[in-house]
C-alpha positions as semicolon CSV with decimal commas, in nm:
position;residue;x (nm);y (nm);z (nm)
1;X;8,169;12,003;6,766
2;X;8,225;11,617;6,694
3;X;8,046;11,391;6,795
4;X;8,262;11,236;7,078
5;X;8,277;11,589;7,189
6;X;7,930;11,636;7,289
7;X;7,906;11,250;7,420
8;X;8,215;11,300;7,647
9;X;8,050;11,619;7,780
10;X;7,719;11,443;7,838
11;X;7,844;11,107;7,992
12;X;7,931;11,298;8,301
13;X;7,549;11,336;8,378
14;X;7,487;10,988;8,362
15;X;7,815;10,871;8,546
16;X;7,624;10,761;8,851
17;X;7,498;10,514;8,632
18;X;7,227;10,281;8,778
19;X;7,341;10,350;9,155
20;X;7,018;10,503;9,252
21;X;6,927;10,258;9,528
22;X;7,052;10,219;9,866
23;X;7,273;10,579;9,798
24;X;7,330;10,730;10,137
25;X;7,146;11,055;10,131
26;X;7,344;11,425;10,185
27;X;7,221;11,741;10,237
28;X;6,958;11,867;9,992
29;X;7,069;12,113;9,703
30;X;6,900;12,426;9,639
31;X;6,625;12,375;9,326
32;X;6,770;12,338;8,969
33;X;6,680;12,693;8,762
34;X;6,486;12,670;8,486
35;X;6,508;12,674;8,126
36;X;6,667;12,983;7,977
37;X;6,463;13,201;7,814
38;X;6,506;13,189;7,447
39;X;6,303;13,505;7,364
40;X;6,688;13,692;7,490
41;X;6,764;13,953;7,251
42;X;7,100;13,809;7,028
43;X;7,390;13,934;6,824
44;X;7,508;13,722;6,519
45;X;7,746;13,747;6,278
46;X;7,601;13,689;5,913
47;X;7,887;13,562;5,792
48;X;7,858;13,274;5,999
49;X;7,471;13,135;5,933
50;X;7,476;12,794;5,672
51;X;7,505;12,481;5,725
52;X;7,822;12,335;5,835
53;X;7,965;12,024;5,734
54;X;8,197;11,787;5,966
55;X;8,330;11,495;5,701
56;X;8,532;11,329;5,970
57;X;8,219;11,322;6,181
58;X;7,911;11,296;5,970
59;X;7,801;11,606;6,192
60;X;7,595;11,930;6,062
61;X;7,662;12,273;6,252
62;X;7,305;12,492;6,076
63;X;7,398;12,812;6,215
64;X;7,031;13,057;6,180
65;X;6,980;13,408;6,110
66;X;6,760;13,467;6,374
67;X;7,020;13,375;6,635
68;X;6,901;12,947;6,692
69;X;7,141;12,669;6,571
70;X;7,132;12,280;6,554
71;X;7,366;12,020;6,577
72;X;7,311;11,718;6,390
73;X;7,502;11,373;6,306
74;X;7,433;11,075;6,072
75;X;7,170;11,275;5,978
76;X;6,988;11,268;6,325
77;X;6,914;11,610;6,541
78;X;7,149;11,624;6,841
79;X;7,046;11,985;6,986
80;X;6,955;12,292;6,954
81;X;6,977;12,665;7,138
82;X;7,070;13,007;7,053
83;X;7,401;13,196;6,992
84;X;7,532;13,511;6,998
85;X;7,890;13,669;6,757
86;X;8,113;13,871;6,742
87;X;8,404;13,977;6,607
88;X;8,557;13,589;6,632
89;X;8,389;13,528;6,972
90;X;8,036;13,305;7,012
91;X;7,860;13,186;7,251
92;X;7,643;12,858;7,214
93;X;7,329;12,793;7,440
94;X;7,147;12,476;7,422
95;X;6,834;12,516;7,511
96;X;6,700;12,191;7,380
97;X;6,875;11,835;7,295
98;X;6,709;11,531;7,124
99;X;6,617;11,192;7,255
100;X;6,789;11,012;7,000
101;X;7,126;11,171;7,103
102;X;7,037;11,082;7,512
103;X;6,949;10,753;7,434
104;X;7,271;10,688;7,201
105;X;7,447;10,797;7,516
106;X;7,295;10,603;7,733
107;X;7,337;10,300;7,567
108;X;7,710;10,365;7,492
109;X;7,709;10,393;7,890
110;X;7,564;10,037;7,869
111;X;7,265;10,160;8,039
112;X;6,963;10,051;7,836
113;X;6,713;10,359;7,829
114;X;6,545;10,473;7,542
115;X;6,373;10,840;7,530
116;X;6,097;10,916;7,238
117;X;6,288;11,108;6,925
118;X;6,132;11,455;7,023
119;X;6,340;11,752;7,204
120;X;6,343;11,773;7,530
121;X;6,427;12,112;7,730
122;X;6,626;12,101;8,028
123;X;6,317;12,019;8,307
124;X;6,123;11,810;8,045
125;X;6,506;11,611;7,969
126;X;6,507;11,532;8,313
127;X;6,169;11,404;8,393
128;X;6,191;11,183;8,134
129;X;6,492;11,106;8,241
130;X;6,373;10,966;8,595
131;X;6,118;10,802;8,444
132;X;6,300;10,604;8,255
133;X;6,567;10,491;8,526
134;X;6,252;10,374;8,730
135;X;6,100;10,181;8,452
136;X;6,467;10,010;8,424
137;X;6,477;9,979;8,790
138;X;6,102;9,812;8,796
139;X;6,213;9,606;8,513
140;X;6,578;9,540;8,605
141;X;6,403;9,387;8,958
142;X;6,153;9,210;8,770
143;X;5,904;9,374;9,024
144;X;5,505;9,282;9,019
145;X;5,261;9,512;8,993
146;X;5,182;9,491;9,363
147;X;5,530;9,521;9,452
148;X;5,579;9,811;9,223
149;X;5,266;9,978;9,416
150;X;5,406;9,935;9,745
151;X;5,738;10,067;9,599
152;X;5,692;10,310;9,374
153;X;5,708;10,648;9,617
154;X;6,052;10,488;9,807
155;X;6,190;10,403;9,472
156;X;6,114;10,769;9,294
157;X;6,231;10,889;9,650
158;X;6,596;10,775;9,598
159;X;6,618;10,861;9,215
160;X;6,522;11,245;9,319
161;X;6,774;11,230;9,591
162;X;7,043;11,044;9,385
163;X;6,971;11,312;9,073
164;X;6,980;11,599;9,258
165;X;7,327;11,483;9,396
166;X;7,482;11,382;9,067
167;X;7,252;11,441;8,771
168;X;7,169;11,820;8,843
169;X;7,507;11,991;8,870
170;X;7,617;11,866;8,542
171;X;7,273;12,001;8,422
172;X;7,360;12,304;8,486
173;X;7,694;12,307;8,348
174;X;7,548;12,125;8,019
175;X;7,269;12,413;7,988
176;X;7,485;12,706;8,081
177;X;7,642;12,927;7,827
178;X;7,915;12,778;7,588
179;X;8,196;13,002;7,521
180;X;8,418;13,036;7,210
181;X;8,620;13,146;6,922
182;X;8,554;13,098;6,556
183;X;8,742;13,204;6,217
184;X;8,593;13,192;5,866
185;X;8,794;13,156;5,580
186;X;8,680;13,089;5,206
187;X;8,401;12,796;5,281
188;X;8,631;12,660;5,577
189;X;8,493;12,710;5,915
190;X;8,720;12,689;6,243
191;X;8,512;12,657;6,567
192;X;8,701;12,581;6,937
193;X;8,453;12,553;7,193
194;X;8,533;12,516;7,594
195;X;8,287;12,303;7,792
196;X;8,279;12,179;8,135
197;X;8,672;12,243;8,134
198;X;8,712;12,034;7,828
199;X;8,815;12,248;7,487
200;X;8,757;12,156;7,071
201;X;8,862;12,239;6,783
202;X;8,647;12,192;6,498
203;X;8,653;12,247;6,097
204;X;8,402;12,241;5,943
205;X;8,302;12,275;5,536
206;X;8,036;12,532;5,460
207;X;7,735;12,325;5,234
């Protein structure tokens, strides 16, 4: 899971970019679900809990007993979730990912939003999210405090409409259930993962 992986995977929820205003509105979606529950009884394969190393991407795969993982690179925490193995076949789960990996996407995007370095679950990831795009809208229009008081509810109005539209769908696919295949041999892990259409291969060095 390299790094350009995950960021390819998690441009597509901010491809709408800064397009929030003046978006003509469509039918309403149903509500987003919420975040899974991570209390779900799991199955894991012992042989596969370590840590991970990806040399070609400065990444760390910690794969945990009790069924939770983490992603890391350049020695910064990416995500987390749960997993379930067997017999060569996993399934990934993120149930969390950090603000410093949302904010490196974002400004790869050239959008200039910066998150606090905690996790975020999926509802709290996008709240933040929407506050941030109004804070760079509010800045972006160099908008006065009065003006951001007459505003503020029409400007929050079109950022729900335009996330619901574009941001929430790829949500969903980003928090749904990752499926795969892995093979250990010696210290050498071999991970392909399938996401949003788009399939990996990974090796990866056990620490």
């Amino acid at each position: 899971m390299t790094r350009k992986f995950w960021l390819g995977m998690l441009v597509m929820a901010l491809a709408f970019g800064m397009t929030v205003i003046g978006c003509q509105r469509t039918e309403r979606r149903d509500a987003p679900p919420q975040d899974a529950d991570a209390d779900a009884p799991v199955a894991v394969d012992a042989t596969l809990v370590g840590t991970w190393l990806d040399d070609e991407d400065d990444g760390e795969f910690r794969v945990h007993a009790d069924g939770n993982w983490e992603q890391w690179f350049e020695g910064s925490p990416a995500m987390r979730g749960t997993y379930t193995s067997r017999d060569g076949t996993i399934t990934l789960r993120i149930n969390h990912i950090h603000g410093n990996l949302w904010s490196d996407l974002m400004m790869d995007e050239g959008i200039p939003l910066v998150l606090e370095p905690q996790w975020y679950s999926r509802t709290e990831l996008r709240a933040a999210t929407v506050d941030a795009i109004f804070a760079y809208i509010v800045a972006d229009e160099g908008l006065t405090p009065a003006e951001v008081a007459d505003y503020a509810m029409y400007i929050l109005e079109e950022v729900e409409w335009e996330m619901e539209e574009e941001f929430d769908p790829i949500l969903n696919e980003l928090f749904s259930p990752i499926p795969g295949f892995y093979s250990i041999s010696g210290n050498t892990l071999t991970l392909t993962l399938t996401m949003m259409g788009e399939t990996t291969t990974t090796t990866y060095t056990r620490r």
